[in-house]
Structure formats: C-alpha cells, structure tokens
C-alpha positions as CSV (number, residue, x, y, z in Angstrom):
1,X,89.7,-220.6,21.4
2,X,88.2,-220.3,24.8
3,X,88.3,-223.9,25.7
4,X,92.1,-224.0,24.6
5,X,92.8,-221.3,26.6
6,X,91.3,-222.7,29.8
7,X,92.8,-226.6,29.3
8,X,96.4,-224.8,28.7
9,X,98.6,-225.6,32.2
10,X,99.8,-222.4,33.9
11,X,103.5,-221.6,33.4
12,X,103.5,-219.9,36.8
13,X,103.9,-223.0,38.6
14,X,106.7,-224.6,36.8
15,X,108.9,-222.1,38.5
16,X,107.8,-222.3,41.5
17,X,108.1,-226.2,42.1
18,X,111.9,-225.9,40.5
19,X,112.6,-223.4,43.4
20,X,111.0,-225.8,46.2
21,X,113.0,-228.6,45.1
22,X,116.2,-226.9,44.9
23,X,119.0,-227.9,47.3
24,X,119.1,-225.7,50.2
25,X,122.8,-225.8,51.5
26,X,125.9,-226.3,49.1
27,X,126.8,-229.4,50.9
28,X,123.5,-231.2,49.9
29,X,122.9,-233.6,46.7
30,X,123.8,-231.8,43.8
31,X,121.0,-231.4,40.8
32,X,121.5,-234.4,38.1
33,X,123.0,-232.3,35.6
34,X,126.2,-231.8,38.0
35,X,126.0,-235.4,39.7
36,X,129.2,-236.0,38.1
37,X,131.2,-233.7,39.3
38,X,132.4,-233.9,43.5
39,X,131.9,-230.6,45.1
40,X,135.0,-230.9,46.6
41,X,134.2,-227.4,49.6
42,X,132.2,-229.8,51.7
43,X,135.2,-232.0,52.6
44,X,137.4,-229.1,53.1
45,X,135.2,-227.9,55.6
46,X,134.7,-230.7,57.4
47,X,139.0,-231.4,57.3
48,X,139.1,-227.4,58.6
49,X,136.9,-227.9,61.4
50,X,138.8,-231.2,62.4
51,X,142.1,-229.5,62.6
52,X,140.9,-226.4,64.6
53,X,139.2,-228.8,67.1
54,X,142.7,-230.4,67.2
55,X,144.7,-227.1,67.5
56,X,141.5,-226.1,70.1
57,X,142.4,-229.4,72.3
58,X,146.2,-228.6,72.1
59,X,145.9,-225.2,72.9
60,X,144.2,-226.1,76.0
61,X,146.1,-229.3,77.1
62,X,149.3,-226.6,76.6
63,X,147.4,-224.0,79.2
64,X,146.6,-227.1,81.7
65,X,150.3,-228.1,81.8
66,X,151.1,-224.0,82.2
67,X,149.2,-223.6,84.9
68,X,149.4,-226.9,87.1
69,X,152.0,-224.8,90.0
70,X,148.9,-222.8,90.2
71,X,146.4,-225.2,90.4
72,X,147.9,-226.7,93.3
73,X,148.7,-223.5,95.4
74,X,145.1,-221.9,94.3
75,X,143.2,-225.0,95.9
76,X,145.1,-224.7,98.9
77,X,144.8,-221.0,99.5
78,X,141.5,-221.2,98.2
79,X,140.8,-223.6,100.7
80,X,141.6,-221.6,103.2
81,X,139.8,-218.6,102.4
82,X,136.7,-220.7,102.2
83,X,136.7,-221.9,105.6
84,X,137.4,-218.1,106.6
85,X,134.3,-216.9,105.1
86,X,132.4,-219.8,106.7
87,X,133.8,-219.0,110.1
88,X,132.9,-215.3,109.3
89,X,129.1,-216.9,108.8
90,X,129.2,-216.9,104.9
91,X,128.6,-220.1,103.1
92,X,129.8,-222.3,99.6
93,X,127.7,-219.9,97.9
94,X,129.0,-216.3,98.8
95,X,132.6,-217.8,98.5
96,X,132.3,-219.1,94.9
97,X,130.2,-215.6,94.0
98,X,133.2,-213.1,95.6
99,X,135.5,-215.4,93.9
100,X,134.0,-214.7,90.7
101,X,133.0,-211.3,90.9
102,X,135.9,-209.9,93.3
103,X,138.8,-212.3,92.3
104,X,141.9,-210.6,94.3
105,X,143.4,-213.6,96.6
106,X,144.8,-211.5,99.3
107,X,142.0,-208.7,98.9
108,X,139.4,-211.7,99.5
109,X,141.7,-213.1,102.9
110,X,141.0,-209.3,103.5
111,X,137.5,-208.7,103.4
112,X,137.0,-212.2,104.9
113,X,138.5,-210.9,108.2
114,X,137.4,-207.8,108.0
115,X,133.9,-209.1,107.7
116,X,134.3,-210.7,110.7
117,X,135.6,-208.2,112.6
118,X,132.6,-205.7,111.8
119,X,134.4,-203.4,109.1
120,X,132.4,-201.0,107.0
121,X,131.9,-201.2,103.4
122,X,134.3,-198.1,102.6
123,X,137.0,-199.4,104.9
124,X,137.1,-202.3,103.5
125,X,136.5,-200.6,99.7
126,X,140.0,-198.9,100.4
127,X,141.4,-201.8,101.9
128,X,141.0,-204.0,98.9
129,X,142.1,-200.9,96.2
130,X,145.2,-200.3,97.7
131,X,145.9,-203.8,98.5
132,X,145.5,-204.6,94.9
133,X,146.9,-201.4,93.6
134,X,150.0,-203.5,91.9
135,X,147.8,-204.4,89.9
136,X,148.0,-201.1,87.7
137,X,151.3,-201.6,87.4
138,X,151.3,-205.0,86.2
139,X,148.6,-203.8,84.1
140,X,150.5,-200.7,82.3
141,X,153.6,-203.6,81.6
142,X,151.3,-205.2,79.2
143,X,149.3,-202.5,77.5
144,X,151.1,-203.7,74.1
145,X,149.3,-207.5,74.8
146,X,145.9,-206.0,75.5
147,X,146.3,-203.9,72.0
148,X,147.0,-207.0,70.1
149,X,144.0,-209.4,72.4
150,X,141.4,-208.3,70.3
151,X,138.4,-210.0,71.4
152,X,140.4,-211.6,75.2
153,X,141.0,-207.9,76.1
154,X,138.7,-207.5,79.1
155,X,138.7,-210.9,80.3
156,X,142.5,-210.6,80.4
157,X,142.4,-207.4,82.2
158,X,139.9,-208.5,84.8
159,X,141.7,-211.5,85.2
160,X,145.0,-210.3,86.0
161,X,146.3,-211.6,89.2
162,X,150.3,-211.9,90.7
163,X,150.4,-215.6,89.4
164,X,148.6,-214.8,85.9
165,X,151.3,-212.2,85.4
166,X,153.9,-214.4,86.0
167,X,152.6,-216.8,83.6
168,X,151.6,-214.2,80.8
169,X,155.1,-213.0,81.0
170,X,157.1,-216.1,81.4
171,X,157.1,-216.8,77.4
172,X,155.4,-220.3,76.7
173,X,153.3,-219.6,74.1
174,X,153.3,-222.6,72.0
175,X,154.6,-222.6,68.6
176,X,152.3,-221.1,66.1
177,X,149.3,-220.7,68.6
178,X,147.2,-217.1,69.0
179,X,148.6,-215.3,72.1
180,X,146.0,-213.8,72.9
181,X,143.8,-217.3,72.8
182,X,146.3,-218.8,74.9
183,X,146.7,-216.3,77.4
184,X,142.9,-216.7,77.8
185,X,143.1,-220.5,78.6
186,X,145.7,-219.9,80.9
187,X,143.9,-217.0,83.2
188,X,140.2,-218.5,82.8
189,X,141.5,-222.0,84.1
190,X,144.1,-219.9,86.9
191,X,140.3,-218.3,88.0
192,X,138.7,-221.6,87.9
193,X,141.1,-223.0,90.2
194,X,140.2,-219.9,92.6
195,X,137.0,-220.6,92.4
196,X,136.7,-224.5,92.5
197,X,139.5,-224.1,95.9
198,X,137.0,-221.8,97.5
199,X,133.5,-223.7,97.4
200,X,135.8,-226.4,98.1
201,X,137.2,-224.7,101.3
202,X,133.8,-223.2,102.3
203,X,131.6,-226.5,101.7
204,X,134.1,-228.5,104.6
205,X,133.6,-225.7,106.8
206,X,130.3,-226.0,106.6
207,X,129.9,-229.8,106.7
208,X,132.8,-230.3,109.5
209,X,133.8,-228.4,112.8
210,X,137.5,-227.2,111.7
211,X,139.3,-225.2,113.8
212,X,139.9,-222.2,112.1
213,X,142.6,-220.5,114.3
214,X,145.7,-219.4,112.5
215,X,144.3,-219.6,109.5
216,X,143.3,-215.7,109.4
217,X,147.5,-215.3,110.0
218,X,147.8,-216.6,106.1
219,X,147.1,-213.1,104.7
220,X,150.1,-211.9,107.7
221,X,152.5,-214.5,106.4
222,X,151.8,-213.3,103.0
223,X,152.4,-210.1,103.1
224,X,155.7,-210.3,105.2
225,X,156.9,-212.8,102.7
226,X,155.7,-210.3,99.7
227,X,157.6,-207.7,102.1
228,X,160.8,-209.4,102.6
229,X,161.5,-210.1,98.7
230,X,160.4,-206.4,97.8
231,X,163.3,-205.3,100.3
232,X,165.8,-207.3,98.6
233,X,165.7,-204.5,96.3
234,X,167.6,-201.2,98.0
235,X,165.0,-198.6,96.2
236,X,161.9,-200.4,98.3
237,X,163.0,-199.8,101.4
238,X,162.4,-196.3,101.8
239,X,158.3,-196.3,100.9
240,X,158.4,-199.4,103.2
241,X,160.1,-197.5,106.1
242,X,157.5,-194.4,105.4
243,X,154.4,-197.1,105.6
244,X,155.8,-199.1,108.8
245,X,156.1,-195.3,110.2
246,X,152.7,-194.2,109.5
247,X,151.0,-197.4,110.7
248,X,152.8,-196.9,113.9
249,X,151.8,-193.4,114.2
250,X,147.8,-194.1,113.3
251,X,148.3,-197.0,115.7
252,X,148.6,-194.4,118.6
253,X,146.4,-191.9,117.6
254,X,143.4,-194.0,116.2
255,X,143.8,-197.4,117.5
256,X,140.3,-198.4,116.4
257,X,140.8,-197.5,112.8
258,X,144.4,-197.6,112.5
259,X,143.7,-199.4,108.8
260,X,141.9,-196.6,107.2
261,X,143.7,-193.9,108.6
262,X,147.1,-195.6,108.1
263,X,146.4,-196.2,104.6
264,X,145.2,-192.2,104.3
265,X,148.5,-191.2,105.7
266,X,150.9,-193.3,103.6
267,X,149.3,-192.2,100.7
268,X,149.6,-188.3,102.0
269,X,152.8,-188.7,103.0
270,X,154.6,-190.8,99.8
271,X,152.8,-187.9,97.2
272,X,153.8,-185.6,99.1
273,X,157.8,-187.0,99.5
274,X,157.1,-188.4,95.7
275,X,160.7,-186.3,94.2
276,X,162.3,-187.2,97.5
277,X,161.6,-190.9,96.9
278,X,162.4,-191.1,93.1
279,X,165.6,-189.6,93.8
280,X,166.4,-192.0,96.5
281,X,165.4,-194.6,94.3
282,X,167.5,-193.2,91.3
283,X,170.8,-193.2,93.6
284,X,169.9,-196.8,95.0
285,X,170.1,-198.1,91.8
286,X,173.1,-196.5,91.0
C-alpha cells in the first residue's frame, strides 16, 4: 500500500501546467477544442483602430487647412518678436520658453520692449493683464464649449488667443468630428506656429547683424489698427476718449511711469463712470 501510494503522480501539477500553457491574450491561438471556430473580436479591433487612425489623420489635415491664414501671419510676427528679444539681449531659448509659458502676441512685443527699456516686474505684470484683459471676455463667450471639452478644457482655455477665437467661432467643424478634439488641433498647431516663428526670429538675430529699428513700432501699429476698427463701433469711443485722456494726463504728471499710472487711472476712472458709460453705450446703439 505504501509503495502504491508513493509511485502514484501528484494531481497537483496537472493543474498547474494547464494554467501555464493557457493563452494569455484573447487574440492569441485558440485551445484545439475551439480551433474551428474564428474568434472574429481580434479583426474588429484591428478594423477599429484603422478607422480612428484615419478619422485621427483627417481630423488633423482638416485643422492644418483651418489654420494655414495663421500660420503665415504667426511666423511673421513671430519673427519679429524674436529678433526683439535678441536685441533686448535674450536668445532662441528664452523666446521659445515665453512663447510657451506666456503665449500673448502683443503682451510678448510688450514685455520685449519693456525689458529693454529697464521695466520692473510689476509694471510689466499689469502691463501684460490689462493688455490681455479681452481675453475674459472672449473667454465668458465660450463658457458653453469649455462645458462640453471634457478632457481639451484647459488647454483650450490657456490657449485662447484673438486668432484662436476667430477660428473657434468661425464654424468649421467637420462633419461628424468631436468639437472639442478639433478645436484642440486647431489652437495646439496656432501655438506651435507662435512658437516655431519665434526661435525662428530669435535664432537670425543671433546668427546675423539685423537692424532692428522699427521693428519695436509693430506692437504701435497694432494697437492703432486694433483701435481704429474698435471705433467703428459708436459705443467704443467713449472708454477710448477716457483712456487717450488719462494717458495724457499721467504723461504730465509722471512722465517716467506714465504706463503704470495711466493704466491705474483708466481703470479708476471707467469703474468709477461705469453707469455713465453703459448708458452711453445703451443710447449709441439705439
């Protein structure tokens, strides 16, 4: 009995060498028993995953054609603020990290001059929020598309310039596409452009001797043209009048921070005149 019970195999193994053997992954050789039957999942997966690589490419071809206006005015005025920073004694480097980080066209033009010109940090803090103040506005047109981004919310708030805007609200979503997906192509490739126009701008003023004079009038030019087509509308013109009237007025009295304290006294000066200006702007629409 003893000698029977010692030649007997364990049945603990049997298990246990079934269980190593066993496919791993549902897509793998099925066990002999089932050889005869397809396990049809494994081809729909691979047919799924061709199709969203194809909608994927689409998508992004579709944001690329979207955004081509911008590509072309982005490498140009990103150009130009490169060779401002390099003037102002900042290289490639700096240009493509405050293009990442900071990401405000006219509020980089800004700080590039400013840097130059010896401005402190909390002038040109204020500088850059009230340039880039439209931005809340813009921002509050499209809470209802950051509700519905899910995932893109952020990135499409952080990305939000006056070009993106136009863009997000111009209605070219293709067919059957996610909005939210899209809209992310469109302002990640808008803030490459940026990006790829500055280091562009910065790395020629640092390998050739280009005269940067004029170049610092860009941000000028821009904001008179911004200025003339916001007086094309009757109800600007009064907030415009009150800022051209306070900038004077600092101009005499602090000449050497006539930025900072003109800012200050707009801002005073529209809260305080806020009713006054809403009903102007009420009758001018009238």
């Amino acid at each position: 009995m003893q000698e029977n019970a010692q030649n007997t195999p364990a049945q603990s193994d049997t298990p246990q060498s079934v269980s190593a053997n066993a496919p791993q992954n549902k897509c793998d050789t099925a066990q002999p028993a089932q050889a005869s039957v397809p396990d049809r999942s494994c081809g729909a997966e691979v047919v799924n995953g061709a199709q969203a690589a194809r909608q994927s490419t689409s998508l992004w071809r579709a944001a690329f054609r979207a955004t081509v206006p911008v590509l072309c005015g982005y490498l140009a005025l990103g150009s130009a603020f490169g060779l401002l920073l390099n003037a102002a004694g900042y290289g490639a480097l700096a240009a493509g990290a405050m293009s990442v980080v900071l990401y405000a066209g006219s509020g980089q033009f800004l700080a590039a001059q400013m840097l130059a010109s010896g401005a402190t940090l909390v002038e040109m803090a204020l500088a850059t929020f009230f340039l880039n103040a439209r931005h809340m506005v813009y921002g509050l047109s499209l809470l209802d598309e950051y509700a519905h981004a899910g995932k893109y919310r952020f990135q499409l708030m952080f990305e939000l310039t006056d070009e993106a805007y136009a863009l997000l609200t111009a209605g070219n979503v293709p067919p059957g596409a996610d909005r939210a997906k899209y809209n992310s192509h469109v302002q990640l490739l808008c803030h490459a452009y940026w990006i790829l126009g500055s280091v562009i701008g910065a790395a020629i003023g640092m390998l050739l001797p280009i005269n940067t004079k004029g170049l610092d009038f860009s941000l000028t030019a821009l904001f008179i043209t911004i200025l003339l087509d916001q007086l094309r509308l009757k109800n600007n013109r009064l907030p415009a009048i009150i800022g051209a009237a306070c900038a004077l007025v600092m101009r005499g009295l602090l000449p050497d921070n006539m930025l900072l304290g003109g800012m200050l006294l707009m801002l005073a000066v529209l809260i305080a005149s806020r009713r006054g200006i809403e009903r102007y702007q009420e009758g001018a629409v009238r």
